[in-house]
C-alpha positions in Angstrom: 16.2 115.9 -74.1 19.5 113.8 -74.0 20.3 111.4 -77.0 23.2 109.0 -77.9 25.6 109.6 -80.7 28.8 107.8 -81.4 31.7 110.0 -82.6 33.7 110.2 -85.5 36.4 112.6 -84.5 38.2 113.7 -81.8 35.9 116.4 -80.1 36.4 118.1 -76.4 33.2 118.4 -74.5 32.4 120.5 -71.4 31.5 118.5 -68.6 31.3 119.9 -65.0 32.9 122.9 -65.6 35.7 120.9 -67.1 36.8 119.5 -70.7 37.0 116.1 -71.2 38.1 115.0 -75.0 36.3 111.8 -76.5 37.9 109.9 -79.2 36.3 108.8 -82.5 34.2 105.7 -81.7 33.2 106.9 -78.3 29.2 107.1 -77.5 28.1 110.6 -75.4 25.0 111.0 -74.0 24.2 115.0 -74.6 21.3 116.9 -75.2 19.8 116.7 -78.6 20.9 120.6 -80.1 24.5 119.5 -79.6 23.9 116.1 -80.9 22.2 117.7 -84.0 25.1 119.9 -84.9 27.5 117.3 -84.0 25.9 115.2 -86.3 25.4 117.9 -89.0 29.1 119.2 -89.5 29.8 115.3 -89.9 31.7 114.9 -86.0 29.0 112.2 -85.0 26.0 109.8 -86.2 23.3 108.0 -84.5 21.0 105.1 -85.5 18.5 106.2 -83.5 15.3 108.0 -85.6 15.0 110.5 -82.6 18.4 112.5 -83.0 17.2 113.7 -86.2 13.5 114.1 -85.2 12.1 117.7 -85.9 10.7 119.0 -82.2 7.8 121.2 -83.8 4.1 121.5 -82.6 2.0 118.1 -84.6 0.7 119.0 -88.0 2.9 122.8 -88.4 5.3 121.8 -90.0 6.5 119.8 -93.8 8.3 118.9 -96.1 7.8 119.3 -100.5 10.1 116.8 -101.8 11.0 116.9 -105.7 12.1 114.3 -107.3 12.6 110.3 -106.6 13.9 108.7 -103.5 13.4 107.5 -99.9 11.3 110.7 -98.3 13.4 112.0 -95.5 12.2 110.2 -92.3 12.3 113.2 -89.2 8.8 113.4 -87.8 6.8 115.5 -89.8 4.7 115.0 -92.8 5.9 114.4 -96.5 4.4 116.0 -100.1 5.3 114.5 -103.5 3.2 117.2 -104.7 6.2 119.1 -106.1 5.0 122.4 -105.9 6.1 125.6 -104.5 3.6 125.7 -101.9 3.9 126.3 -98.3 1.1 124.0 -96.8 2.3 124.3 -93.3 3.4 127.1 -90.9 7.2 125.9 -91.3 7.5 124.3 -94.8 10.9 122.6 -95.9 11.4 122.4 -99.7 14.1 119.4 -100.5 14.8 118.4 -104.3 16.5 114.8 -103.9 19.1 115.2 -106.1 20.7 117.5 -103.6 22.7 115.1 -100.6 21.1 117.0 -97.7 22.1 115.6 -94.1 18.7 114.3 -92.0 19.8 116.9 -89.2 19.3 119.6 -91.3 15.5 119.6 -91.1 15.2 119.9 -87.9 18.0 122.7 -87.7 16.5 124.4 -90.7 12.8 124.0 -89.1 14.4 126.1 -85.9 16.2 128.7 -87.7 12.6 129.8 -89.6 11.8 130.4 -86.0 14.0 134.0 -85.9 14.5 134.1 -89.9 11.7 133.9 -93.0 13.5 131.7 -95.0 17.2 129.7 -94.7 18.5 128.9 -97.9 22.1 127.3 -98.5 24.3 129.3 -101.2 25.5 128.0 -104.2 28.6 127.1 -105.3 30.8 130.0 -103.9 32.4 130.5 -107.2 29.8 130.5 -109.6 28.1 134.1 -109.5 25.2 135.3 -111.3 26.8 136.7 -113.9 28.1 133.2 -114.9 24.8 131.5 -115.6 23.7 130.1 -118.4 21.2 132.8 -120.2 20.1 134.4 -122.9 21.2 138.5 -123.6 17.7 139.0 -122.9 17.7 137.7 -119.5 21.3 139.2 -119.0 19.7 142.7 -119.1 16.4 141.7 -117.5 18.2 140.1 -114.5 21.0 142.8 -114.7 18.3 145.4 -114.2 16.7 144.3 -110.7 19.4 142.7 -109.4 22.4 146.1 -110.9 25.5 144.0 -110.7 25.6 140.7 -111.9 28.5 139.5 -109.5 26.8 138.4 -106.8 26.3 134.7 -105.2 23.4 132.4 -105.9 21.3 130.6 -104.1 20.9 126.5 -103.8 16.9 126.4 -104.3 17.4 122.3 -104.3 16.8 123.0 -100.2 15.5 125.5 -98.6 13.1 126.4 -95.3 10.5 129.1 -95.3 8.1 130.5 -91.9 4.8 131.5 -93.7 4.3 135.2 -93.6 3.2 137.7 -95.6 6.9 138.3 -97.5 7.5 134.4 -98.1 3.8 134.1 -99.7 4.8 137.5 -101.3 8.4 135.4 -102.1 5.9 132.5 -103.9 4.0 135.0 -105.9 6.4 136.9 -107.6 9.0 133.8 -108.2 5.4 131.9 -109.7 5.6 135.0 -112.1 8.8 134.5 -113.4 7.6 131.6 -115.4 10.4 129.1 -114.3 11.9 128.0 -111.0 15.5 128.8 -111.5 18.4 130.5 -109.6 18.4 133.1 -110.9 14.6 133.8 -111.3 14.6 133.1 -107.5 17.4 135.7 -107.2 15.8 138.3 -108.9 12.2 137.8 -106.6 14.1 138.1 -103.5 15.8 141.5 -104.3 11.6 142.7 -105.3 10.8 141.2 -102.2 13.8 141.3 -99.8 12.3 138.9 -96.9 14.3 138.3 -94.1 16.7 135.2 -95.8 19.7 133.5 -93.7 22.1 132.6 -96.3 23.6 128.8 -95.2 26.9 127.2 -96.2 27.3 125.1 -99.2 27.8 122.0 -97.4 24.2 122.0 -96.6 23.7 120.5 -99.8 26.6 118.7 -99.8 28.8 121.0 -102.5 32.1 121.8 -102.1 33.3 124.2 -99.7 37.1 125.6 -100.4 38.8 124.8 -97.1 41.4 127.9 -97.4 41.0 131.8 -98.1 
């Protein structure tokens, strides 16, 4: 399936066997994977509802929004439950105080395909060890995870395939008592499902642009 985008950078594009470069404010005509990245890593946008539109079998696949706000419009249906449930086969979970781009679902919703879960990192220099918590949880967290300076995880966004180690993922996170980066970091090293870490842009944070 072909869509329109219009551009807002410079960006050479295969055509024929050859490269043609387009200029920001030029409309292309390309098939909708490209358009979604395009779109995603902020090179393009589209007014049209069907760029964004999640391609998944009717009824398989959602999204648990937390929090206020317009509910993301991409095709698929929409929980204000909040709850840490996944009530379809592919089950987004968006808090909407994190700025996630519409393209996202539908790129998130075909990464499950492969991985369990996708879930954007947090902020690259922010590790474990420099969370807020008591000394208590120091030593509790310390002891599953061993070494405290490791990256966390953005749980504002995040994509999970039901199977038996995201249910598994639910369960033991549900018995940490609270929803929390670091609770969610100490379930998946217990439960160690199949988890794509995703940049930090993903939730619109700031990604350092050097080494």
């Amino acid at each position: 399936m072909a869509v329109w985008v219009q551009l807002t950078q410079s960006t050479h594009i295969e055509e024929r066997g050859k490269m043609t470069q387009y200029h920001p404010g030029d409309w292309i005509h390309v098939g909708k994977q490209f358009a979604l990245h395009l779109v995603a890593e902020g090179k393009a946008i589209s007014p049209f509802p069907e760029t964004v539109a999640v391609e998944e079998p009717e009824g398989t696949s959602g999204i648990m929004v937390f929090g206020s706000g317009d509910d993301p419009e991409v095709g698929v249906d929409v929980s204000r439950d909040g709850i840490w449930e996944m009530r379809w086969h592919k089950t987004a979970f968006w808090s909407s105080d994190a700025s996630v781009n519409l393209a996202f679902f539908a790129i998130g919703f075909g990464l499950v395909n492969r991985w369990e879960l996708a879930v954007p990192m947090w902020d690259y220099r922010h590790l474990a060890r420099d969370e807020d918590m008591s000394d208590e949880e120091r030593t509790y967290t310390e002891k599953v995870v061993r070494d405290l300076r490791v990256p966390l995880y953005d749980i504002r966004f995040m994509v999970m395939r039901r199977c038996e180690n995201t249910r598994r993922l639910l369960e033991v996170w549900e018995g940490e008592g609270e929803y929390t980066r670091l609770s969610f970091l100490r379930s998946l090293y217990r439960v160690k499902p199949l988890i794509l870490a995703l940049p930090v842009t993903w939730t619109g944070q700031w990604a350092p642009t050097t080494a």
